[in-house]
N, C-alpha and C positions, 0 to 999 in steps of 0.2 A: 464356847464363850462363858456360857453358864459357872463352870468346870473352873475356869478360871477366875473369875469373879469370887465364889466362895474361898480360893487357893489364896489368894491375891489380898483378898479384905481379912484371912485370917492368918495370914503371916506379914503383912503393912498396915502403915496408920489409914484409914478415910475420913481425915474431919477436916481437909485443907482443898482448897481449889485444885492448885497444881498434882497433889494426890488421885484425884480422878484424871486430870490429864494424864501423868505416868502409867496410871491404869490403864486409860486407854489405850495409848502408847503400847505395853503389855502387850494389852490386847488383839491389838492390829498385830503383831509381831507372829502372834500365838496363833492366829487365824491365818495369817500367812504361810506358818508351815504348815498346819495341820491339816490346810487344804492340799497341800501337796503331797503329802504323806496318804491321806485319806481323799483323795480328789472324788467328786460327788458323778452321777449315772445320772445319763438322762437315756429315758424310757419312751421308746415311739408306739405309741397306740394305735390302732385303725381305727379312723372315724366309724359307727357302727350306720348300717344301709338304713335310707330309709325310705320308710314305703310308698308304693308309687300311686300318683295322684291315676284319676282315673282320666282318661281322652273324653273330648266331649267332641260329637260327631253332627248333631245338628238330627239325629236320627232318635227318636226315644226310645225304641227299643234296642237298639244297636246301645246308647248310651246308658242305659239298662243293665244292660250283660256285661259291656264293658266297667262299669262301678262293680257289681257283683264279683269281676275278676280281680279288681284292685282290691276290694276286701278281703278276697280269700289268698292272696298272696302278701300281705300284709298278717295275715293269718301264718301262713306258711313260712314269712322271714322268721315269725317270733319263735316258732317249735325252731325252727333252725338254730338262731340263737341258745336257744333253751338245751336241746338236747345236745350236751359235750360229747360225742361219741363220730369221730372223723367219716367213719362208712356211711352211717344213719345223714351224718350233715351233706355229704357229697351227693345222698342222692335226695332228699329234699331239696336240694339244690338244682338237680338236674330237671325233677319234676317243676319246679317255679319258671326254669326257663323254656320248659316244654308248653307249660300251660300257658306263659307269656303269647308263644306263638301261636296258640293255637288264640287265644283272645284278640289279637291283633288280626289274625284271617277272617273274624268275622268283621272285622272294620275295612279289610280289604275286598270284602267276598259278603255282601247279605246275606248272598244265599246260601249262606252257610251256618246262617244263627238256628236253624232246625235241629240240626246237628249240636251243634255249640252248646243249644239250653239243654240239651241231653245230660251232654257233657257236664255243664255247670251244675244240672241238679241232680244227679245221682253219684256220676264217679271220683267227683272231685270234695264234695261233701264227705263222703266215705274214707277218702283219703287223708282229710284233713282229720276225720273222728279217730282212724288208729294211730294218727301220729299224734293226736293229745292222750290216746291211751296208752301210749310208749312214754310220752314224758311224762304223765303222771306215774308210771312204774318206774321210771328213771333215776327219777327223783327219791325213791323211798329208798335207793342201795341196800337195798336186802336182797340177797340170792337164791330167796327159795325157787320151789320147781315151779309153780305155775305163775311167777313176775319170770322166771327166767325162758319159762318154756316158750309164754305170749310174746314175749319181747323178739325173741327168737323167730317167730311165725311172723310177726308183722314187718322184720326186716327183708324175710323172703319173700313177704309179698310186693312191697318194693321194688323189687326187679322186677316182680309179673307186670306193675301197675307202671312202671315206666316205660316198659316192649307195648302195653296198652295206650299210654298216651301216645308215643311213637305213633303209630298206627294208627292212630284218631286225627291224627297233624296229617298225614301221610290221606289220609283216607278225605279230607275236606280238600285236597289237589284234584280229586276227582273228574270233579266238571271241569276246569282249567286243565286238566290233559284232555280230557274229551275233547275240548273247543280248537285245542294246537293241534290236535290228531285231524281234526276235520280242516282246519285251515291249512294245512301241511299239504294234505292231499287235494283241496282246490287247486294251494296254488303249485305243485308240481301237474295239475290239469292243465293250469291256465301255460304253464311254461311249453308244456307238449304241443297246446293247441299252437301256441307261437313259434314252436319250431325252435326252443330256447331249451328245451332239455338237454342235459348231456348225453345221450344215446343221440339224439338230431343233429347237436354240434358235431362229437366227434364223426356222423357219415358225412355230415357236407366238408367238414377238413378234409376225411379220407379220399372224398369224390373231386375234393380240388388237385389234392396230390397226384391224383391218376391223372386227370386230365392234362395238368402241366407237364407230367411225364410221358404223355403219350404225344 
């Protein structure tokens, strides 16, 4: 429109009313094709995640550990955000959703926060230090050898350190297999004592059958 205005006022008169009306006239005319000709993009963005508030439990220290987790994955979205590099985001990714669980098991599980503040203060701290030592080398794209060599060793430690979370999620199941292990085998007690086991049923079916048939 612009384009046309300068085109428009330097080959017509503009010192009359109806002059701008023609103008505009013009104008609309000009914008009418040009949108067609050039039709305009529209661009769908992803809203960006945002970080999660922390559970409040009624417990202070459960509500404790629980804040503690919301910060360091509010922590972990931004390197995620931060670091453009698809492999490095998928598994920062995978570690947020690992850690999520394993935070949530101590609001399902106390007695699990033993374990948990382990968790919280040594390996996950640690995690979070070389994934800001990554983006800060990330960030300077230069490819000498040792931003390339480190970058390189802290992506393979990544794999170590997600087969680690694994197993730390894995590993607060513990007592909770224990306790089905022990109630499993009560209650296949209590079903024998009742004569409710399937070895018990199937003899008395078998002992009905003989009987009818004999």
């Amino acid at each position: 429109m612009a384009a046309v205005w300068i085109i428009y006022a330097l080959a017509a008169p503009m010192y009359k009313l109806w002059h701008y009306i023609l103008f505009a006239a013009v104008g609309a005319v000009a914008y009418f094709v040009l949108s067609k000709l050039f039709p305009g993009t529209v661009e769908y963005v992803k809203e960006p995640e945002k970080p999660k508030e922390p559970e409040v439990t009624g417990n202070p220290e459960i509500d404790a550990m629980l804040k503690e987790g919301a910060l360091a994955d509010a922590e972990l979205l931004r390197l995620e955000n931060s670091i453009n590099v698809p492999s490095v985001k998928a598994k920062i990714s995978e570690i947020r959703d690992i850690t999520s669980r394993i935070f949530s098991d101590v609001k399902d599980d106390p007695d699990d926060l033993p374990q948990v503040k382990r968790f919280a203060s040594y390996y996950l701290p640690t995690t979070i230090k070389l994934l800001n030592t990554y983006d800060r080398m990330y960030v300077q794209n230069v490819s000498g050898q040792n931003i390339t060599d480190t970058m390189k060793k802290i992506e393979n430690a990544l794999d170590s350190t997600i087969q680690a979370y694994k197993r730390q999620l894995d590993a607060l199941f513990e007592n909770q297999a224990l306790d089905i292990e022990t109630d499993i085998k009560v209650m296949e007690s209590m079903l024998k004592k009742n004569g409710l086991s399937e070895s018990d049923l199937d003899f008395k079916y078998n002992y009905n059958t003989e009987t009818k048939e004999n």
